[in-house]
Each structure stands twice: as C-alpha cells, then as structure tokens.
C-alpha positions in Angstrom: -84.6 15.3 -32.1 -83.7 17.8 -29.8 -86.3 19.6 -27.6 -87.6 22.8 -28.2 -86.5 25.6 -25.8 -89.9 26.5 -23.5 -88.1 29.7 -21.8 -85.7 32.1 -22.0 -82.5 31.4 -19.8 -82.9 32.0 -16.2 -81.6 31.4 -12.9 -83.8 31.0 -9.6 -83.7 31.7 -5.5 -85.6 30.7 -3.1 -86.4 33.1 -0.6 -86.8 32.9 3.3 -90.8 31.7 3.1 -89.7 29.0 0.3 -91.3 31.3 -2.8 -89.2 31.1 -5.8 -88.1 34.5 -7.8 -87.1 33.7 -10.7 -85.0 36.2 -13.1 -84.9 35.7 -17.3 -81.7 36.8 -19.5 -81.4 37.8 -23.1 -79.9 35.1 -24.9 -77.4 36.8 -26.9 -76.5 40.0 -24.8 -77.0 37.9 -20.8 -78.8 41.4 -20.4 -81.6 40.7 -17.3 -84.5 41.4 -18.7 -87.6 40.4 -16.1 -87.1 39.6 -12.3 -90.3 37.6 -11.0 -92.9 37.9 -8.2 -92.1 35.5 -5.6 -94.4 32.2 -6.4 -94.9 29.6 -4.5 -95.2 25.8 -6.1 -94.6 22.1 -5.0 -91.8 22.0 -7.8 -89.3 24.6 -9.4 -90.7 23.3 -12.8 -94.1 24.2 -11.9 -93.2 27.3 -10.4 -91.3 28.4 -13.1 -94.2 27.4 -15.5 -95.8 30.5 -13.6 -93.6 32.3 -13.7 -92.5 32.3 -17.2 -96.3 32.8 -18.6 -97.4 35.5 -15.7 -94.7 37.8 -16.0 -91.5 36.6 -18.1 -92.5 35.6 -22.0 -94.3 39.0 -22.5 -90.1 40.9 -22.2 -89.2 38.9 -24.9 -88.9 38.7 -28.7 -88.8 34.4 -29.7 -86.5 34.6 -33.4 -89.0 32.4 -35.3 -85.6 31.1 -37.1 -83.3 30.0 -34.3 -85.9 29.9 -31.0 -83.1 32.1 -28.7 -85.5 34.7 -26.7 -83.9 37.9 -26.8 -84.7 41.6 -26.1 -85.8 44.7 -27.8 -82.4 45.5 -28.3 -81.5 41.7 -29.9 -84.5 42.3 -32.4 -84.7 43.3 -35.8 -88.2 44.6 -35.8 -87.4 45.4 -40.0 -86.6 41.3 -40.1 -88.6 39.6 -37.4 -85.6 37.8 -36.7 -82.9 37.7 -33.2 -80.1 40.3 -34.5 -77.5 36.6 -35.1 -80.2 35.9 -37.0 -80.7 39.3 -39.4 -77.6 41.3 -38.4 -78.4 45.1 -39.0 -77.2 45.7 -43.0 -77.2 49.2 -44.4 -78.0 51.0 -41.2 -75.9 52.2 -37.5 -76.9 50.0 -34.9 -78.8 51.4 -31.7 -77.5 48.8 -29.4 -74.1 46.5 -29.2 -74.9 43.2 -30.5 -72.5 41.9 -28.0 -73.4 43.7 -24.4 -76.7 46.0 -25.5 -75.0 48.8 -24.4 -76.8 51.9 -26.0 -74.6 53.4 -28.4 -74.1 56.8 -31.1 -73.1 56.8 -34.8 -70.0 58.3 -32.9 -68.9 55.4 -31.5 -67.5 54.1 -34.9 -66.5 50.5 -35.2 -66.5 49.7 -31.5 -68.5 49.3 -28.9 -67.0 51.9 -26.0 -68.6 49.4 -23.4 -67.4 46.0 -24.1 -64.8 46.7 -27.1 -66.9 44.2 -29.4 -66.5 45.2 -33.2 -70.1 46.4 -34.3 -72.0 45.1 -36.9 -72.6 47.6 -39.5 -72.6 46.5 -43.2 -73.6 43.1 -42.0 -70.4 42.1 -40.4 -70.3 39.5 -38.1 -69.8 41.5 -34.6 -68.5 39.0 -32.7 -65.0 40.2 -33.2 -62.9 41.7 -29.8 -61.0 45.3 -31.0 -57.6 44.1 -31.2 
C-alpha cells in the first residue's frame, strides 16, 4: 500500500549558518506557493516537519479525493476538490489549469501564457494549442 503524501512538493537549501529554507509548489501548476523561515534541525526530515506545519500547510488546499496539495487557484471551492479532480463545468475559468496564469473570458480557448487549451465545459485542459 502505498504511503500517503505528508507534504506538498518542495525543494530545500541550506544556507551559510546550516538553517534549512525550504520552498513548497502547487502540485498541478509547479506555482511556488510558500518560501520558509530558515530552521535549524539535526535532520532535513525533522526540519522540514517544521517547516511544513509552522508556515507551509496553511498555503495549501489537500483534494480530499486524490491527496495532491494545490493552490487557491487549483481549487474548486464550488467542489472541494483539486481542479484534475472537479474541472470547472458550466463556468470561464479564473486561472489556467495548466500554469495559473490569471486569465479574462477574452482569452477564449487558450491560455495566452503557456498556450494550454482551457477547460471550460469540462474539457480536459491538458491539451497544447496546436
């Protein structure tokens, strides 16, 4: 049985004085959503511990359906659910499912950021425009 996820994805660096900063992603968009204090531990695994419950867990939405820890703009408030999980259905998207760049009813089928199709009507959004 595989493990449950305890954090969002990250990466670390240790600094000069041997702290650890550690910086959390989105797990759909990669968008970086929290950059750390720097905390000093006897192990990464405790120091990320800290690091996730001090200051990380509280930028993130956890998709009771799949686990992934996305942001605000990854979330379907209406659902509850990551936006892989409950793509937007009869209404424009704020963000691009893809990048989360903001974007305006104007921008149509596309995302003018990335190119990624957009998912209105339900539509899978993980298409490239062509």
């Amino acid at each position: 049985m595989e493990q449950a996820k305890k954090t969002a994805a990250y990466r670390v660096v240790t600094d000069s004085g041997g702290d650890r900063i550690f910086r959390f992603y989105c797990d759909i968009s990669g968008e970086l959503c929290c950059v750390s204090k720097p905390i000093r531990a006897d192990t990464e695994e405790a120091a990320l511990e800290l690091a996730w419950e001090q200051e990380g867990k509280w930028e993130f939405n956890r998709c009771p359906r799949c686990g992934r820890f996305v942001s605000s703009a990854m979330f379907n408030v209406n659902a509850g659910l990551c936006l892989d999980c409950a793509p937007w259905e009869d209404e424009y998207p704020s963000f691009c499912h893809h990048c989360g760049a903001r974007l305006r009813e104007s921008d149509a089928c596309f995302c003018p950021a990335c190119g990624a199709k957009l998912q209105v009507g339900g539509t899978d959004g993980k298409e490239e425009a062509k």
